[in-house]
C-alpha positions as CSV (number, residue, x, y, z in Angstrom):
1,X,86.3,85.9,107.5
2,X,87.7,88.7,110.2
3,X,90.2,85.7,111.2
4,X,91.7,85.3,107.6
5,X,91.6,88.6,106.9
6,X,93.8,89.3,110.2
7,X,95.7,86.4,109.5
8,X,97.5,88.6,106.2
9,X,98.8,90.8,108.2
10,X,101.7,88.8,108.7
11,X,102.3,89.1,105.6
12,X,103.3,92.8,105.8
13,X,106.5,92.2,108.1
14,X,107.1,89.2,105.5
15,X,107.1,91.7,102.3
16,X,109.1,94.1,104.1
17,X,112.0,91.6,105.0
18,X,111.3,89.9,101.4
19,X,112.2,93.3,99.8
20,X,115.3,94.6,101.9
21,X,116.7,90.8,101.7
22,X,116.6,91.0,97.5
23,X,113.5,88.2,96.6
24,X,112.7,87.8,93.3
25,X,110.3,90.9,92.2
26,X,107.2,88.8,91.5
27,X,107.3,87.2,94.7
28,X,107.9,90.5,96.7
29,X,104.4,92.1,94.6
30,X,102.6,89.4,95.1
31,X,103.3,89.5,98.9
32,X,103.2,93.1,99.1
33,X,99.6,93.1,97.2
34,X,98.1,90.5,99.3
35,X,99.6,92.2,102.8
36,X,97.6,95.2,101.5
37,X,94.2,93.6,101.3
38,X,94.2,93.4,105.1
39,X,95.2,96.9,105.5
40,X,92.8,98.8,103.1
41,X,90.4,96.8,105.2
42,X,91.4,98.2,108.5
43,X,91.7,101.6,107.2
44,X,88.3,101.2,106.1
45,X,87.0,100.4,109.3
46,X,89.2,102.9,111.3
47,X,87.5,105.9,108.8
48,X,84.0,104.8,109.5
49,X,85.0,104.7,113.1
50,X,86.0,108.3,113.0
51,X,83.3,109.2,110.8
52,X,80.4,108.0,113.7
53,X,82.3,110.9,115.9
54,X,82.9,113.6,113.1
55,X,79.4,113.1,111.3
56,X,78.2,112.0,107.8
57,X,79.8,115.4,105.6
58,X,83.6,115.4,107.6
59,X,83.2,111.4,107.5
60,X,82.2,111.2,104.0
61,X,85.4,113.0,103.3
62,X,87.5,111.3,104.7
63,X,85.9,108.1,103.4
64,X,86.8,109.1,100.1
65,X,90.3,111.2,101.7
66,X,91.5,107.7,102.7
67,X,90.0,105.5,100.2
68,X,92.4,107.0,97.5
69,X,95.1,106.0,99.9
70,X,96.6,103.2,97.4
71,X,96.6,105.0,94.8
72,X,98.6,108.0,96.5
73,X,101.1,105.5,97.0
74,X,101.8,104.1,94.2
75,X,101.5,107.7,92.3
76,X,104.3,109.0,95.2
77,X,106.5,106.1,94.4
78,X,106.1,105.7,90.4
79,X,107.1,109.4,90.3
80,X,110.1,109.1,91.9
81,X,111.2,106.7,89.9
82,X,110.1,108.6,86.5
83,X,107.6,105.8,85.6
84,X,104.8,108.6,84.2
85,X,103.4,105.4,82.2
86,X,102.5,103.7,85.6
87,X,101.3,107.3,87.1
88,X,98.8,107.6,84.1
89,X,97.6,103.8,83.8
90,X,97.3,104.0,87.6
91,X,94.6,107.2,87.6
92,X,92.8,106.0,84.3
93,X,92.1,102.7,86.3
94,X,91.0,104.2,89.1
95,X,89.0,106.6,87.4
96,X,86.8,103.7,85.2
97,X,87.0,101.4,88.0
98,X,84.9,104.4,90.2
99,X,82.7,104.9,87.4
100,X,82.1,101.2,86.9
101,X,81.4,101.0,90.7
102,X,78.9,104.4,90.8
103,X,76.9,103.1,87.6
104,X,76.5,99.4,88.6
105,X,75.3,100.0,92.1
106,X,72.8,102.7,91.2
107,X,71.9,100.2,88.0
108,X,71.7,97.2,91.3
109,X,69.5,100.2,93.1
110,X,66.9,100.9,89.9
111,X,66.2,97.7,89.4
């Protein structure tokens, strides 16, 4: 699974020269969301790294610092670009996708 899941990163350089070259938008989202897959994973690993150093409280935040990291990024960029529509569908599915997450895994834990 660790060999796929490196093998995507190629597919960041590919987005990138996708993008600046003028693909089609589709194709450039769906190789820019797959290249990401492989990086949320890595940042994921590299926080729990740092957070066996720091200890569970400092680790913990930046667990949840980092986690957010995606939708930073697309906030960052939609506002730029004056898409407050994006901005607000963005948060509101982060938002129910966390509660969705917290309630069936302590639902999975009672049982």
């Amino acid at each position: 699974m660790q060999k796929i899941l490196y093998g995507l990163l190629v597919l960041v350089p590919i987005a990138l020269v996708l993008a600046v070259r003028g693909a089609a938008d589709p194709v450039v989202f769906v190789t820019s969301a797959l290249a990401l897959v492989p990086l949320a994973a890595l940042l994921g690993r590299a926080t729990d790294a740092v957070a066996g150093y720091t200890g569970p409280r400092l680790g913990a935040l930046l667990n949840a610092t980092f986690g957010n990291a995606a939708e930073l990024i697309i906030t960052t960029a939609a506002l730029r670009q004056g898409l407050i529509g994006v901005v607000k569908a963005s948060i509101a599915g982060s938002v129910i996708g966390n509660i969705l997450i917290v309630f069936g895994a302590a639902a999975s834990s009672a049982a």
